[in-house]
Kinemage of the C-alpha trace (Angstrom):
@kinemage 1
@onewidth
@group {chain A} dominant
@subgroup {mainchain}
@vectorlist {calphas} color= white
{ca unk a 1} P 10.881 -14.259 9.353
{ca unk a 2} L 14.345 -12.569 8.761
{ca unk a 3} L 14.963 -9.487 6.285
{ca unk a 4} L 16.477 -12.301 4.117
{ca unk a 5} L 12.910 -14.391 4.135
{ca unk a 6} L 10.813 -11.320 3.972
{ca unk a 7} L 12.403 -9.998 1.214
{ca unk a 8} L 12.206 -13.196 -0.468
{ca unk a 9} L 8.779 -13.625 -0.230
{ca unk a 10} L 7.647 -10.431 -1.304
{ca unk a 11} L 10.265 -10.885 -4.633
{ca unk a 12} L 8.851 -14.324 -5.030
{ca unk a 13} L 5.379 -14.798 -3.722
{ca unk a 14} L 2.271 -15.758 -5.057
{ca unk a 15} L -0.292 -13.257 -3.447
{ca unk a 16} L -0.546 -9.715 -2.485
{ca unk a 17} L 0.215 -7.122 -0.613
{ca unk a 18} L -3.265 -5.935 2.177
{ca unk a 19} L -3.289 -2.140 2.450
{ca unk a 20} L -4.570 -1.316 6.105
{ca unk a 21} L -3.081 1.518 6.556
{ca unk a 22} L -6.313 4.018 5.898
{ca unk a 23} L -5.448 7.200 8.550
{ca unk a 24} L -6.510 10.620 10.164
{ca unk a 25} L -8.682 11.525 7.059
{ca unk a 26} L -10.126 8.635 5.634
{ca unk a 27} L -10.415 6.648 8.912
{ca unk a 28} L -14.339 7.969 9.317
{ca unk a 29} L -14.692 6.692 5.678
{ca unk a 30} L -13.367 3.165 5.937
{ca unk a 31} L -15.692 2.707 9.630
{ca unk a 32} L -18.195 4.025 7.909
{ca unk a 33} L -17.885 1.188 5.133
{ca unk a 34} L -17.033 -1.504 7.803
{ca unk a 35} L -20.841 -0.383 9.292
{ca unk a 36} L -19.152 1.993 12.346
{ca unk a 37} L -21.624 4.825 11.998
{ca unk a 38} L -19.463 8.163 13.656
{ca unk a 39} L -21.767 8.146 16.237
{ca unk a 40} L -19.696 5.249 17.710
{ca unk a 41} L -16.582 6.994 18.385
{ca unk a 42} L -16.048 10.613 19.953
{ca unk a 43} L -12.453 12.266 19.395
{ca unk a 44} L -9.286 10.896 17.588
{ca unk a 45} L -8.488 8.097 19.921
{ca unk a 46} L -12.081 6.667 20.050
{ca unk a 47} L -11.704 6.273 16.022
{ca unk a 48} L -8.851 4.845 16.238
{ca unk a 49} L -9.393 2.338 18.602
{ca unk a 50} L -12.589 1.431 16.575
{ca unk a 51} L -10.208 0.863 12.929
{ca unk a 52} L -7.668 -1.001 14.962
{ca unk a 53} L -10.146 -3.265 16.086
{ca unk a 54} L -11.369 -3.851 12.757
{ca unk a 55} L -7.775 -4.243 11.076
{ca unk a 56} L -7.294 -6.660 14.304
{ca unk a 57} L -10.208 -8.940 13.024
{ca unk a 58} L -9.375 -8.987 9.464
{ca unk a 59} L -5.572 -9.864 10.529
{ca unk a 60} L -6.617 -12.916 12.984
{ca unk a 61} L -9.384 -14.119 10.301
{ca unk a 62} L -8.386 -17.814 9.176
{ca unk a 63} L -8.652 -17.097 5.708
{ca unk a 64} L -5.860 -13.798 5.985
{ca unk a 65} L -2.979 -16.523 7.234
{ca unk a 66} L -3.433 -19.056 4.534
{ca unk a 67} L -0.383 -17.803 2.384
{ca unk a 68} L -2.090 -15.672 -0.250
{ca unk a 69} L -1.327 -12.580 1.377
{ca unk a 70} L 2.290 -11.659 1.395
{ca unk a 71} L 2.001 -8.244 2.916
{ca unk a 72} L 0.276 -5.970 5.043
{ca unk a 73} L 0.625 -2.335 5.053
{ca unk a 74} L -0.019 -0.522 8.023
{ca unk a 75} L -0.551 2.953 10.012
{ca unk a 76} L 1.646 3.675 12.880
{ca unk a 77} L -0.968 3.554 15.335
{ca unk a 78} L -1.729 0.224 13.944
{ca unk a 79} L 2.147 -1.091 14.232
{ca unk a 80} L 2.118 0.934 17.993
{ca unk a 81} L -0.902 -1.471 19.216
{ca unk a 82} L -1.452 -5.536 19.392
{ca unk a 83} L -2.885 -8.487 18.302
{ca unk a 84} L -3.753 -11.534 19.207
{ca unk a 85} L -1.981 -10.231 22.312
{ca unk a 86} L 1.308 -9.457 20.200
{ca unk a 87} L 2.521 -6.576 19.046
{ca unk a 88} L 1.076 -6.600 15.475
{ca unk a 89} L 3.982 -6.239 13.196
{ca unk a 90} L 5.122 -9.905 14.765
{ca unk a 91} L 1.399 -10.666 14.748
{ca unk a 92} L 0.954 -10.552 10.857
{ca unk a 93} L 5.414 -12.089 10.887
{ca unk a 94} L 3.823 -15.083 12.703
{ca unk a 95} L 1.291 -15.480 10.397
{ca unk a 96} L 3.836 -15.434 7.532
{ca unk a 97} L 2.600 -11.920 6.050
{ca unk a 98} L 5.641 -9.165 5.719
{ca unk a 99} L 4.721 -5.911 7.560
{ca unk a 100} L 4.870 -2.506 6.009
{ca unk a 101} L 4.429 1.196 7.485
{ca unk a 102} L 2.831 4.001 5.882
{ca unk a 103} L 5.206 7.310 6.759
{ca unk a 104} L 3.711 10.196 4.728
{ca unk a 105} L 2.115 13.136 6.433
{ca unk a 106} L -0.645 13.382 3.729
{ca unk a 107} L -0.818 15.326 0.696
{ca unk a 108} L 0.110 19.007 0.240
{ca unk a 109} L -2.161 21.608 -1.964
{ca unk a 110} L -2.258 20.507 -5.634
{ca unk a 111} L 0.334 22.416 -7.948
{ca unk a 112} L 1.324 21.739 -11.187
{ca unk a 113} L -1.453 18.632 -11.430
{ca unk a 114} L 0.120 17.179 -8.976
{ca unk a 115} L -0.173 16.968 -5.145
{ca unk a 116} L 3.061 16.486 -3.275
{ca unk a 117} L 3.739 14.914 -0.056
{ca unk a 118} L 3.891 17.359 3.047
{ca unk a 119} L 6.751 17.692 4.741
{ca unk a 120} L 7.994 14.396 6.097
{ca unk a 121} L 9.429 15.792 9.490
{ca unk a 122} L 8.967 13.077 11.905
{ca unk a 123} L 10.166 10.719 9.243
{ca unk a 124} L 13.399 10.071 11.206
{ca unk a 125} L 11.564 9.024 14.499
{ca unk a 126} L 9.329 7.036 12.527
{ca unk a 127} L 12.004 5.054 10.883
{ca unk a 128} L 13.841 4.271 13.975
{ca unk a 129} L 10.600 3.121 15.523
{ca unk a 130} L 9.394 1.025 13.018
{ca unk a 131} L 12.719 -0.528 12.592
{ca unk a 132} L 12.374 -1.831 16.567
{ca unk a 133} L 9.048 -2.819 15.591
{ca unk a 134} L 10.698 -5.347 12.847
{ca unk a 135} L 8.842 -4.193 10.160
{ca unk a 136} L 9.753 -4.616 6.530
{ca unk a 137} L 9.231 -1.623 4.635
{ca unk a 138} L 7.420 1.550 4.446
{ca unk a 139} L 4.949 3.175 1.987
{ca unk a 140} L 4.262 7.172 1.180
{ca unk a 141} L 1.821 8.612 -1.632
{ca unk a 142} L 1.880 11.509 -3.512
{ca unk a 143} L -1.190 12.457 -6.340
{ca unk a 144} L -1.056 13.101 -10.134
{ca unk a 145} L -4.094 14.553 -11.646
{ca unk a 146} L -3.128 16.109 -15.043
{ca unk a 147} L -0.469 15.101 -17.672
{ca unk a 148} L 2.263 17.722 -16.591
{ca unk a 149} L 5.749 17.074 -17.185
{ca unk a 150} L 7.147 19.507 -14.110
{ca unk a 151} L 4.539 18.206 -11.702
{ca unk a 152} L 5.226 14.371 -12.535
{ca unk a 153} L 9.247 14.952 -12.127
{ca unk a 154} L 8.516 16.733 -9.071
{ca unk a 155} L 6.609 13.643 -7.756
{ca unk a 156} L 8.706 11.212 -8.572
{ca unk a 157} L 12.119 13.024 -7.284
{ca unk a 158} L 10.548 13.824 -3.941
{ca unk a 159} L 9.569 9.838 -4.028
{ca unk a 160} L 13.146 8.703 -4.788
{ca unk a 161} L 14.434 11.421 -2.497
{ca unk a 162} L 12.667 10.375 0.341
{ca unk a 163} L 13.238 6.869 -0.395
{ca unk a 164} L 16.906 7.064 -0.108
{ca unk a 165} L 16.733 7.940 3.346
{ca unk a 166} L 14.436 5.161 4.105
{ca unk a 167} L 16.873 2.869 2.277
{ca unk a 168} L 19.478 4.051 4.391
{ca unk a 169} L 17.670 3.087 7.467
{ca unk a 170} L 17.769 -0.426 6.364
{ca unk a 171} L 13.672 -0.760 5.257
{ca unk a 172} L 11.907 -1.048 1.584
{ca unk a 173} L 10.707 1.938 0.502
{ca unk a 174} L 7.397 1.707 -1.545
{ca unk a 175} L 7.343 4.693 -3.633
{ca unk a 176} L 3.414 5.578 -4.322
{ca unk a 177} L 2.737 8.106 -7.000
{ca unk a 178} L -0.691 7.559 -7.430
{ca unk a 179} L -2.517 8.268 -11.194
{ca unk a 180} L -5.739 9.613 -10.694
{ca unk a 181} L -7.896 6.908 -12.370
{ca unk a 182} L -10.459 9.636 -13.397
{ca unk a 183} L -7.892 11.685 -15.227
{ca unk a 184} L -8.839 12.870 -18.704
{ca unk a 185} L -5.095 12.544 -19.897
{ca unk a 186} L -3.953 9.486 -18.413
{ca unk a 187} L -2.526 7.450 -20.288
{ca unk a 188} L -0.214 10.575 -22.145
{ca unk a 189} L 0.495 11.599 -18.405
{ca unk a 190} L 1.398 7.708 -17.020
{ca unk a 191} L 3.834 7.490 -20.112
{ca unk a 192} L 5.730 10.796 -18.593
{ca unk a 193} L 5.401 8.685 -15.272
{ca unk a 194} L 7.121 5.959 -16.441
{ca unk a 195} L 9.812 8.121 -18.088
{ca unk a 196} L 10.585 9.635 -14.854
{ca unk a 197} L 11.031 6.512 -12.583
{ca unk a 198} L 12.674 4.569 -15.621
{ca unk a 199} L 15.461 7.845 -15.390
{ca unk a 200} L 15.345 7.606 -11.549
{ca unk a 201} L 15.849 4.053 -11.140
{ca unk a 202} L 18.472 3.972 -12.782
{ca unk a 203} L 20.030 6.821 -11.355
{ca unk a 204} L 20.060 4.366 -7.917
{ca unk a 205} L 23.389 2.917 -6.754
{ca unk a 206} L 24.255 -0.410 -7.628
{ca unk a 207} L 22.855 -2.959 -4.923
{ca unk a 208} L 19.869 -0.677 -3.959
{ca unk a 209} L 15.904 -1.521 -4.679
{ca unk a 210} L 12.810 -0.283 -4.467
{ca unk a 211} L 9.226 -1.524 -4.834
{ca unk a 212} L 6.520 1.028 -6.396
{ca unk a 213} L 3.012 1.275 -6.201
{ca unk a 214} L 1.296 2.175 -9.031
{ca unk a 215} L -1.938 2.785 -10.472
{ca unk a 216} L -3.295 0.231 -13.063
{ca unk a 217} L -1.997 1.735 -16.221
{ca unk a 218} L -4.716 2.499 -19.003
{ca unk a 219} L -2.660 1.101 -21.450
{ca unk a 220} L -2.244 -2.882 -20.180
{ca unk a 221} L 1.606 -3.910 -19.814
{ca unk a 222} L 2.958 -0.604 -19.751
{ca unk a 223} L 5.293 -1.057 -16.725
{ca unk a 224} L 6.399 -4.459 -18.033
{ca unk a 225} L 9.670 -2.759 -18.067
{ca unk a 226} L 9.428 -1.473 -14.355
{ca unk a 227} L 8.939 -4.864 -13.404
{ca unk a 228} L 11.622 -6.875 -14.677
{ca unk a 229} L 13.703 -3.878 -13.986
{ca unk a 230} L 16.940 -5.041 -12.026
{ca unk a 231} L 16.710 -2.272 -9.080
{ca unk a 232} L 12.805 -2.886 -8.628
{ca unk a 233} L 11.916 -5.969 -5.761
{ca unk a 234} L 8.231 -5.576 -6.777
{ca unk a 235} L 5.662 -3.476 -8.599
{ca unk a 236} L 2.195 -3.621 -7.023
{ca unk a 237} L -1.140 -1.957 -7.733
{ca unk a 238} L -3.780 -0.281 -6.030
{ca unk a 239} L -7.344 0.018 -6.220
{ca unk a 240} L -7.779 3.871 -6.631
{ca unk a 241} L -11.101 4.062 -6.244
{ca unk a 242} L -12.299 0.814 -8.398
{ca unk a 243} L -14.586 -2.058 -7.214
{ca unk a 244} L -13.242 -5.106 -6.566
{ca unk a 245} L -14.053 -6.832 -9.421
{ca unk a 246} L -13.205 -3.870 -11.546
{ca unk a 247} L -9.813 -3.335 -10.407
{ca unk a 248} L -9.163 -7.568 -10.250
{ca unk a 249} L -10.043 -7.094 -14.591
{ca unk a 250} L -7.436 -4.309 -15.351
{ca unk a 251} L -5.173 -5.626 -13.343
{ca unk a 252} L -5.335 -9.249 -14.462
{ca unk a 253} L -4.511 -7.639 -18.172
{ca unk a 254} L -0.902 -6.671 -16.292
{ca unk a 255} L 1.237 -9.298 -15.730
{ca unk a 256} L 3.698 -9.871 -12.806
{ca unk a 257} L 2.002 -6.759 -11.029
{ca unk a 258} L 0.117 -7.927 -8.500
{ca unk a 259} L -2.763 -5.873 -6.247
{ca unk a 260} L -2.263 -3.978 -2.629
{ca unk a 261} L -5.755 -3.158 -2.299
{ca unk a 262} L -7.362 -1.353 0.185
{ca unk a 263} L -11.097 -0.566 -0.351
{ca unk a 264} L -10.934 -3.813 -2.897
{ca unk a 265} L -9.740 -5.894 -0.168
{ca unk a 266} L -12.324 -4.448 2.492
{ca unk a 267} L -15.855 -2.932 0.661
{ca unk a 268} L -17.763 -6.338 1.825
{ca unk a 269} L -16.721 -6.080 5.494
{ca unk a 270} L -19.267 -5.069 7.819
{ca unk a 271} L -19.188 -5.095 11.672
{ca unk a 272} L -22.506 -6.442 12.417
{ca unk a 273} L -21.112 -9.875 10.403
{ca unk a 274} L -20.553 -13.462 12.522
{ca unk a 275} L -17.397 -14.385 12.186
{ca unk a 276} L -17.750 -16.989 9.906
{ca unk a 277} L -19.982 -14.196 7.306
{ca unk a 278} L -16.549 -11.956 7.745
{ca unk a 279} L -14.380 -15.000 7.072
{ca unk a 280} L -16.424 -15.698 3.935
{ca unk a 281} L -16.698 -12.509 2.837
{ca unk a 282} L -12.838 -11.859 3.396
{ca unk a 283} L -11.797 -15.353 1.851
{ca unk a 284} L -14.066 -14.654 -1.699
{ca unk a 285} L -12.379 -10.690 -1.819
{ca unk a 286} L -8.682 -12.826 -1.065
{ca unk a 287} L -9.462 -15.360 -3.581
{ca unk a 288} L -10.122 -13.141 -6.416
{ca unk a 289} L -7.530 -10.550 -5.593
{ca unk a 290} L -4.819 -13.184 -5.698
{ca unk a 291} L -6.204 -14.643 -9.112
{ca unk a 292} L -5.856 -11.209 -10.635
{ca unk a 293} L -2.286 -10.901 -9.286
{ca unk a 294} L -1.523 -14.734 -10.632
C-alpha cells in the first residue's frame, strides 16, 4: 500500500484500528494477561522479546488479515523486529492493515488534573526511522483526570504542538488525550475537551489533518462534530480500562467513531491456547469490535 491507499483506507474503512503498542510499563501487565507469568522473562530485553512474540501471533492469526482491521498501532521495538520473516510494518502492509508508531516517552507527574507527555526528545530520530520503516502514522497520549480548564488547554496544545512536527515529517499524527473514564466530572471536563481541539483544529493550515483518539464520551455523539470535521481523517476510541463488551456498548451509541482497542482487543488471549483456541478467541473479540465501530 502507498500513503495514497493507506490513507484511504483508514478515511474510508470499515473496521478498526489494533492498539499493540503496550511498552516499558505496562508490558509485565499485558504478559501477564496473555498467561506470561514474570518469571518467564529476566531483564528488559527478555520482556520484550516475550510481547513481540505475542503481538507476532496475533498479527499472523488468519482471522487479523481478513479486512476488518484497518490499523495496527505499534511500539518501536515492535516496528524494529519481524514477522513472518518481514520486517513487521510491511508484515501487517501485506496483510492490508496500515501501520502506526507510538512516539511518546510516557506521562509526566500530574498537574493541573492533567498529566502531560514527557519530553519528546528522541522524537526526531524516531520520526526519521519510522518513516524508512514505511509506516503510516504515529500515536502519543497524554491523561486528563479532573475538569480543569488550564490543564485540558495545556494537553491539547502540547498534542497539536507536537503533532505539527510529526505532520511535517510526512506521517499522521494521532493526537491521544485520554479522559479518565473514572473521572467524577467527566462529562463537564470532555465538553472543555472538545472546546479546545474544536479551537485547535481549526487553527491548522489549510490541507493539514489529523486523526484523534479519544475516550468514549459520557454523553453519546458528543464529537459528532470532530468527526465530520474537514481537518480530522478519523476519530477513533479506546478502551480505557472497559471490558470488551462494555466498551463495544458505549461506543456503538457513537457513530462514525470507531474502536482502537487494546486490552478490548486482547483480555481473552492466553499463551497456553492452540492456535485454532487463539484464532477463535481473536476472531469473536474482532467480530464484535468491528460491529460496534459499524
Amino acid at each position: 500500500m502507498n500513503t495514497k491507499e493507506m490513507t484511504d483506507r483508514i478515511a474510508n474503512g470499515k473496521g478498526f484500528i489494533a492498539a499493540l503498542d503496550q511498552s516499558g510499563g505496562s508490558t509485565p501487565k499485558a504478559l501477564r494477561g496473555y498467561g506470561v507469568d514474570d518469571s518467564e522473562w529476566s531483564g528488559e530485553d527478555e520482556m520484550f522479546a516475550a510481547i513481540h512474540a505475542m503481538r507476532a501471533r496475533v498479527i499472523t492469526a488468519p482471522c487479523f488479515g481478513e479486512g476488518k482491521v484497518l490499523g495496527a498501532i505499534l511500539f518501536e521495538k515492535t516496528m524494529d523486529g519481524e514477522v513472518d520473516g518481514k520486517p513487521t510494518g510491511d508484515a501487517l502492509k501485506a496483510r492490508g492493515i496500515v501501520p502506526f508508531i507510538k512516539v511518546d516517552q510516557g506521562l509526566a507527574d500530574e498537574e493541573d488534573g492533567v498529566q502531560l507527555m514527557k519530553p519528546l526528545d528522541k522524537l526526531p530520530a524516531l520520526l526519521e526511522k519510522s518513516v524508512a520503516k514505511g509506516m503510516f502514522g504515529t500515536k502519543m497520549r497524554s491523561v486528563i483526570k479532573s475538569a480543569n480548564p488550564k490543564g485540558i488547554a495545556a494537553v491539547v496544545a502540547q498534542q497539536f504542538e507536537v503533532a505539527g512536527q510529526i505532520l511535517d515529517a510526512g506521517l499522521m499524527p494521532i493526537i491521544e488525550p485520554e479522559y479518565d473514564i473514572h473521572a467524577a466530572d467527566r462529562e463537564a471536563g470532555e465538553d472543555i475537551l472538545l472546546a479546545e481541539i474544536t479551537k485547535n483544529l481549526d487553527a491548522l493550515p489549510e490541507g493539514r489533518q489529523v486523526m484523534l483518539k479519544l475516550s468514549i464520551p459520557a454523553k453519546a455523539g458528543l464529537y459528532a462534530g470532530l468527526i465530520s470535521h474537514p481537518k480530522v481523517l478519523r476519530v477513533v476510541a479506546l478502551s480505557g480500562g472497559y471490558s470488551t463488551d462494555e466498551a463495544c456498548e458505549h461506543l456503538a451509541k457513537n457513530p462514525g467513531m470507531i474502536a482502537s482497542f487494546s486490552r478490548g482487543l486482547l483480555q481473552d488471549l492466553r499463551k497456553d491456547q492452540s492456535d485454532a483456541e487463539f484464532n477463535k478467541a481473536l476472531s469473536d473479540a474482532i467480530e464484535k469490535i468491528a460491529a460496534a465501530s459499524a
